[in-house]
C-alpha positions in Angstrom: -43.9 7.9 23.2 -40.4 9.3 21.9 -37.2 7.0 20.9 -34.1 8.4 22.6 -30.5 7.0 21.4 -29.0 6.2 24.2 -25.2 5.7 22.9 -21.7 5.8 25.1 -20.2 9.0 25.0 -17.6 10.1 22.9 -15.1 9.5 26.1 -16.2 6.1 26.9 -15.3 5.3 23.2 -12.2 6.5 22.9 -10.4 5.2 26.2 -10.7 2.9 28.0 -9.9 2.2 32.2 -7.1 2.6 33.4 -5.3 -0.3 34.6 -3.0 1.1 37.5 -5.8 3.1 39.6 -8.6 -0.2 38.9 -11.2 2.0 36.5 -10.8 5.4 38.6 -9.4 6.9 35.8 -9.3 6.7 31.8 -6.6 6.2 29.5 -6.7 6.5 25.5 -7.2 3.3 24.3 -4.7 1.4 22.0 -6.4 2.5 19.0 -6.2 6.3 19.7 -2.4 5.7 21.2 -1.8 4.4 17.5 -3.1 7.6 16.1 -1.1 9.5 18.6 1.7 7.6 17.0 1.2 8.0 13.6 0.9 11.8 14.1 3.9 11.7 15.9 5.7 10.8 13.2 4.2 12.9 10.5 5.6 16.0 12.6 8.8 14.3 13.1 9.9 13.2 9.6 9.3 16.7 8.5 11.6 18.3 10.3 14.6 15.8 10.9 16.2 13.0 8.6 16.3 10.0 10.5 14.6 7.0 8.6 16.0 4.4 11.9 13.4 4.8 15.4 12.9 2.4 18.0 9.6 2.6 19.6 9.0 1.7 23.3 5.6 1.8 24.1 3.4 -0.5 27.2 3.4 -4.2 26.5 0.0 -4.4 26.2 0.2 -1.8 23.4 3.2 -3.5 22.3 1.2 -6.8 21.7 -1.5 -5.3 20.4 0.4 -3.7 17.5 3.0 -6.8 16.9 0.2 -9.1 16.4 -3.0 -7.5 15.7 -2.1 -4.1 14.2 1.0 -5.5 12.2 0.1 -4.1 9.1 -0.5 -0.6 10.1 3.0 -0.7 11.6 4.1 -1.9 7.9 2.1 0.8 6.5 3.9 3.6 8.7 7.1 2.1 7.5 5.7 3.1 3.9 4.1 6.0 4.7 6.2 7.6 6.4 9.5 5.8 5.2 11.2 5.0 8.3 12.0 1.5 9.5 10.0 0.9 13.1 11.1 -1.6 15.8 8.6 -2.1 18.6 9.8 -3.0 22.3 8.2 -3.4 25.2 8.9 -1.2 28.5 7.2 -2.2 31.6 8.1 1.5 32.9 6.2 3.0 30.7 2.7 4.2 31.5 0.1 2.8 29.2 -1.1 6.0 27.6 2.9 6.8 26.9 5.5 6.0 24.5 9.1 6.6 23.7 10.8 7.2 20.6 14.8 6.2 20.4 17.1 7.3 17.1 19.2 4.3 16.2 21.4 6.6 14.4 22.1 9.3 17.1 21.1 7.0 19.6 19.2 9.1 22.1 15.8 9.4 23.0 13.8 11.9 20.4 10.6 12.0 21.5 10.3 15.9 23.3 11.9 17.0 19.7 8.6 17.2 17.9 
């Protein structure tokens, strides 16, 4: 008799079901939307100059970062050095986020 690993797949891992379609589809979980994120603003901060952004993103992500992931928000702030605001958008899709310059103030997240 052989073992076989039986494991979730690399998809079921990193996503999880989607909450407008009821499981028919997948979405990246909050976990790889904070990665998505933080990549974000590595290739933002090298080409522009502005240290203010406002962050819209899903409540539920928005919830999940002010209260459970509050110290990796702090540690892009350091990172990165930019100061972060969170806010909550209810038109925003859960695998989605938008990123707002206080300084110009317009929306700069299609400039990366």
């Amino acid at each position: 008799m052989t073992r076989e690993r039986v494991r979730l797949s690399l998809l079921h891992a990193v996503s999880e079901e989607c909450p407008t379609c009821k499981g028919l589809g997948r979405i990246p979980s909050k976990d790889a939307m904070i990665t998505t994120i933080d990549s974000w603003l590595r290739r933002f901060r090298t080409n522009h100059k502005d240290r203010r952004l406002i962050i819209t993103v899903h409540p539920s992500l928005a919830d999940y970062l002010l209260e459970t992931k509050s110290q990796v928000v702090k540690n892009f702030m350091w990172q990165h050095w930019v100061w972060l605001e969170i806010k909550a958008d209810d038109a925003l899709r859960p695998d989605a986020f938008r990123v707002y310059s206080k300084r110009r103030k317009t929306d700069v997240t299609d400039e990366v």
